[in-house]
N, C-alpha and C positions, 0 to 999 in steps of 0.2 A: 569556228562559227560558220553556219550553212548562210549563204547569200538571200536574202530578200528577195522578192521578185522587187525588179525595178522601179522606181518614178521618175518618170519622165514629166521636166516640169520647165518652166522657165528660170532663166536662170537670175541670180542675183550677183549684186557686189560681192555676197559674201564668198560667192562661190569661185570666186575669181583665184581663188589658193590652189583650188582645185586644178582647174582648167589652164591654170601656168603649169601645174605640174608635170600636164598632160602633153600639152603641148612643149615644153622642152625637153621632155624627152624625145619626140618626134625630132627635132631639131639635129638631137645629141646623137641619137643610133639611127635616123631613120633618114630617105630619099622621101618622104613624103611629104616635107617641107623644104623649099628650096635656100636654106637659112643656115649660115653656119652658128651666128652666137645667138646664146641665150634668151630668151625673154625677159624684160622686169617685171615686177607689180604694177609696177608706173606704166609699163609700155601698153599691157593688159587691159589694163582702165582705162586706157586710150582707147583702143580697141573696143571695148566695151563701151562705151557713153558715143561712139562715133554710130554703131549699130543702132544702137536703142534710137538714138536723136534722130534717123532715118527713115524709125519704125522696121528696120528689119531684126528678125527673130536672133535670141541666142537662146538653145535648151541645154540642157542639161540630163545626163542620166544619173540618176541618185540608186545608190545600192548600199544598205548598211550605214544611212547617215553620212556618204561621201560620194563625192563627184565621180563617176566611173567611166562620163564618156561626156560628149559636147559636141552640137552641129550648131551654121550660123550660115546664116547668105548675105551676100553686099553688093554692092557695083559691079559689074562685070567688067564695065569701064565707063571714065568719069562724065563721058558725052552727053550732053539730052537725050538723042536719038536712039541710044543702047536703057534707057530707064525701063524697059519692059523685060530686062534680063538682066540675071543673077548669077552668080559665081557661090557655089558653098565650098564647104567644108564639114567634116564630121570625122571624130576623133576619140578613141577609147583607149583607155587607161588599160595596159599592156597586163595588166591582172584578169583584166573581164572581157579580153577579145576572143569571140569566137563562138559567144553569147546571144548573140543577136540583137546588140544595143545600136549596132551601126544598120541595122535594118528600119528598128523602130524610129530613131533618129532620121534618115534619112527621109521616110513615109510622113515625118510630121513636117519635114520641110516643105516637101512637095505639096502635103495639103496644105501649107500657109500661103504658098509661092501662089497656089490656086487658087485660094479666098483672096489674096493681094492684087487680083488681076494680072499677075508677070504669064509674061508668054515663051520665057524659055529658061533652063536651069544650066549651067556649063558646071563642070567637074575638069579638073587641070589633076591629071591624074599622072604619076610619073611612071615609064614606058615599062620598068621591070613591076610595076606594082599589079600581079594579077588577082588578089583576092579584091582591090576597090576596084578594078576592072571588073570584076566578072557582078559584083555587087550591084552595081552603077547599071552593066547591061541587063540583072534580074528586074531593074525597076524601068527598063525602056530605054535610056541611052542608050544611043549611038555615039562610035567613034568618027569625028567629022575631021579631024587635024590630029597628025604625027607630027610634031618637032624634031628633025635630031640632034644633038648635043648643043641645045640650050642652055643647059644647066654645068656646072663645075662644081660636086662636092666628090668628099671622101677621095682626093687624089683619080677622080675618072670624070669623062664627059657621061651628062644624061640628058636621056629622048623625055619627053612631053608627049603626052596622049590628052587633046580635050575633046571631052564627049557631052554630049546634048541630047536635052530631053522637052520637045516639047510641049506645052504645058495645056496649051488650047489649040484649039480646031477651025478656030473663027477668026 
């Protein structure tokens, strides 16, 4: 079966089968999430209903009737004085990478971030990842902080890159 051109849409409860999927495997193979176990359904919905109740965005990329990709933004951190910045993520389903879902995705963030009033986007990107590097710097990030061996998976230490994009002028 030939792929659909995408919908990109907001996402649902239902899609939450999806979007664990996705994201445990990140977990399971990848440095892209600094997480050794699994996700639940349960932990998901958490996740989910913590974003919405915030009003910040979760999409979804739809291809053939299934989730194939997902971006979200939240807290940067839990302060009053950081509420004008966001921390995302943006994630595709290891069939449909290379597509351009992580572009679209990210382009809809940015315009939310913009229509939301936020004044700056951070990306926590891990140090060997250069295709979300190089991604991140297509849409204007900059890298403002190196970490090094922050992280402990897969038996090695890993560096942290967070880059910034900011949103407004004023």
């Amino acid at each position: 079966m030939t792929d659909q051109l995408p919908i990109i849409r907001n996402a649902t409860i239902n899609d939450l089968p999806g979007i664990l999927e996705i994201y445990n495997h990140a977990i399971i193979n990848t440095t892209s999430v600094y997480s050794e176990q699994p996700h639940t359904l349960d932990m998901r919905l958490t996740w989910y209903n913590d974003r919405i109740s915030h009003g910040f965005p979760v999409f979804v990329a739809e291809i053939n009737g299934a989730v194939a990709g997902f971006s979200t933004f939240g807290h940067f951190r839990a302060w009053p004085c950081y509420r004008y910045t966001v921390e995302h993520s943006v994630y595709v389903h290891i069939d449909h990478r290379g597509k351009g879902l992580s572009k679209l995705l990210l382009q809809l963030l940015i315009d939310r971030a913009r229509e939301m009033k936020l004044h700056a986007m951070i990306a926590g990107i891990d140090g060997e990842n250069e295709v979300s590097y190089k991604l991140h710097q297509s849409f204007g990030f900059v890298e403002v902080a190196y970490f090094k061996e922050v992280g402990f998976k897969f038996g090695r230490w890993l560096d942290l890159k967070f880059m910034e994009l900011i949103l407004s002028l004023d």
